[in-house]
N, C-alpha and C positions, 0 to 999 in steps of 0.2 A: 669512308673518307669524311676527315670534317668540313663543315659547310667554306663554301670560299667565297666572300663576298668582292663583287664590283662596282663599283658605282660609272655611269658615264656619264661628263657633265659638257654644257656647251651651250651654245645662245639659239634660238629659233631658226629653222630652217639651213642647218647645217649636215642636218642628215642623221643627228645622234640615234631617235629612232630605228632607222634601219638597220644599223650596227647595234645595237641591243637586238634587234630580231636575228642576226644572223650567226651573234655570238650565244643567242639561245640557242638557236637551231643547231649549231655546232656544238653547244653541250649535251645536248637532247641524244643527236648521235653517238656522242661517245657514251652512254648510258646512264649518264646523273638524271637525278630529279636535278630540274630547273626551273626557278620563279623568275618571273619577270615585273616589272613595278614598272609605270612611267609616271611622272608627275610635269601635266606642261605646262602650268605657270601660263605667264602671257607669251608661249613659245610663238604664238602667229604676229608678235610686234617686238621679235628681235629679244626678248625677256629670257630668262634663266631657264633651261630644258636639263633636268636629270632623269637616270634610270638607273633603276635598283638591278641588277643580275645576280643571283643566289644559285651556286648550285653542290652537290654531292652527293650521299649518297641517300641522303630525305630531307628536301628543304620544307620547313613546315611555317615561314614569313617570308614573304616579298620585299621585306622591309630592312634597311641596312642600318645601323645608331652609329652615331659619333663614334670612331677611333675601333670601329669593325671593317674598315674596307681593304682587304686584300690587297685591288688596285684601285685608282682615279686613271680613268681615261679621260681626256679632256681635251676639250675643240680650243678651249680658248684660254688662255695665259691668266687672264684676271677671275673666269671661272671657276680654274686649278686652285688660287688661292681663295679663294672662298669656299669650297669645299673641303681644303685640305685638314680640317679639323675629323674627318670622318676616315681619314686612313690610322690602320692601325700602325705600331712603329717600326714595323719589319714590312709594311704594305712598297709598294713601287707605285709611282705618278710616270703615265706614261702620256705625255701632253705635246701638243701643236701651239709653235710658238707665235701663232696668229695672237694679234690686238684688234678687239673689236668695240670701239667706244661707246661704253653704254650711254644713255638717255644725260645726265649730269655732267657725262665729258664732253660730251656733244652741246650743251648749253652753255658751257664755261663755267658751270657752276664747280668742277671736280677736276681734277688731272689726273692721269691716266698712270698707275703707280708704276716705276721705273724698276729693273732689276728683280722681277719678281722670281724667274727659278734660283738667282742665286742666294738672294733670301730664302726660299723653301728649302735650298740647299746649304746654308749656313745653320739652319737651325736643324740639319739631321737628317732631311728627305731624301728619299732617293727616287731623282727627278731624270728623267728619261725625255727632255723636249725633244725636237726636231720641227725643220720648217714644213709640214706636210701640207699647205697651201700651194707651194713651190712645186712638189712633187707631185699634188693632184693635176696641177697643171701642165706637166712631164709629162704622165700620162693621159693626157686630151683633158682634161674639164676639171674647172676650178671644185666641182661637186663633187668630188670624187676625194674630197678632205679624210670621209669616216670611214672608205675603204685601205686610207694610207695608215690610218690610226690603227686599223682593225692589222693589217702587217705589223708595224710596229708590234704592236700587241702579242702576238705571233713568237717574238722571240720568248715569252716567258710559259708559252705552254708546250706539253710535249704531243702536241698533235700533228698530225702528217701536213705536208704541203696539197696533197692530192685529197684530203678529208676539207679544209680550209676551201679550196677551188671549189669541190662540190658542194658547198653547201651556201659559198658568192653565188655559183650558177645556180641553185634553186631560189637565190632570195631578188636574183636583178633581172629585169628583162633583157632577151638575148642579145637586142643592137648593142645593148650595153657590156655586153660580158667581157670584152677583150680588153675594152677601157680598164675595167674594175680588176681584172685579173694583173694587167698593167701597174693599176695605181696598188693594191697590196704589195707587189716584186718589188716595188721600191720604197714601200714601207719597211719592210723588213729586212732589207738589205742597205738602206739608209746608215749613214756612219752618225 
């Protein structure tokens, strides 16, 4: 199989970490080599958090280049475009239409750009937003954004429902699991 590159992108403490471990481990299972990359940036002060996910059937870089990403998972609308130079042109953006004000908007010094999926979408992306803030919160806890993602996501691979469950249960502790199992069901079944 050829390599399939991912990128997840998103602002500090949103959880994008975990969803790069559990979409590795989910790869891992189904039998690719799988790389994983994180790069956190100033993720502990709200700053830019990506992660590289490479897998098939020899990934031999962790590392993903401009206009190689498969997909863009994305926590955050203005993150999406900023990285969307890295999908290739048959890639999918599969994104959370959360607004989170970086450092400049918050000053006054910037404004918070308007209409951005349909800009991504006018120039030829194929953008897959949904409110999965709303929906984390559906399911019991605003924190539960990158397991909504990780459903979402869900629709483009062909891996089972019950392989996805177990590998949420081996990456979340168990108070947690009904939440998470929760907040995926209505990621992926999200219109």
């Amino acid at each position: 199989m050829e390599t399939k590159n991912i990128i997840i992108v998103g602002v500090g403490g949103q959880g994008s970490l975990l969803a790069s471990k559990i979409l590795g481990r989910l790869l891992l299972s189904e039998g690719y080599d799988v790389k994983v990359s994180e790069v956190h940036g100033m993720s502990q002060r709200g700053g830019s958090v990506i992660t590289y996910v490479r897998f098939g059937d020899k990934v031999y870089s962790p590392v993903v280049d401009k206009g190689e990403a498969d997909f863009i998972v994305s926590f955050e609308i203005l993150e999406t475009a900023r990285w969307i130079s890295y999908l290739k042109p048959s890639g999918q953006v599969v994104t959370n239409t959360q607004q989170i004000d970086p450092m400049p908007v918050i000053t006054g010094a910037a404004t918070y750009p308007e209409n951005l999926v349909e800009k991504m979408q006018d120039k030829g992306f194929k953008v897959d937003a949904i409110d999965c803030l709303s929906l984390a919160k559906k399911a019991g806890s605003s924190k539960a954004v990158n397991i909504v993602l990780l459903g979402r996501l869900a629709h483009y691979f062909n891996i089972s429902q019950e392989t996805w469950e177990e590998t949420i249960k081996a990456c979340v502790p168990a108070k947690f699991l009904d939440l998470n199992i929760k907040a995926f069901e209505l990621g992926k079944t999200a219109n």
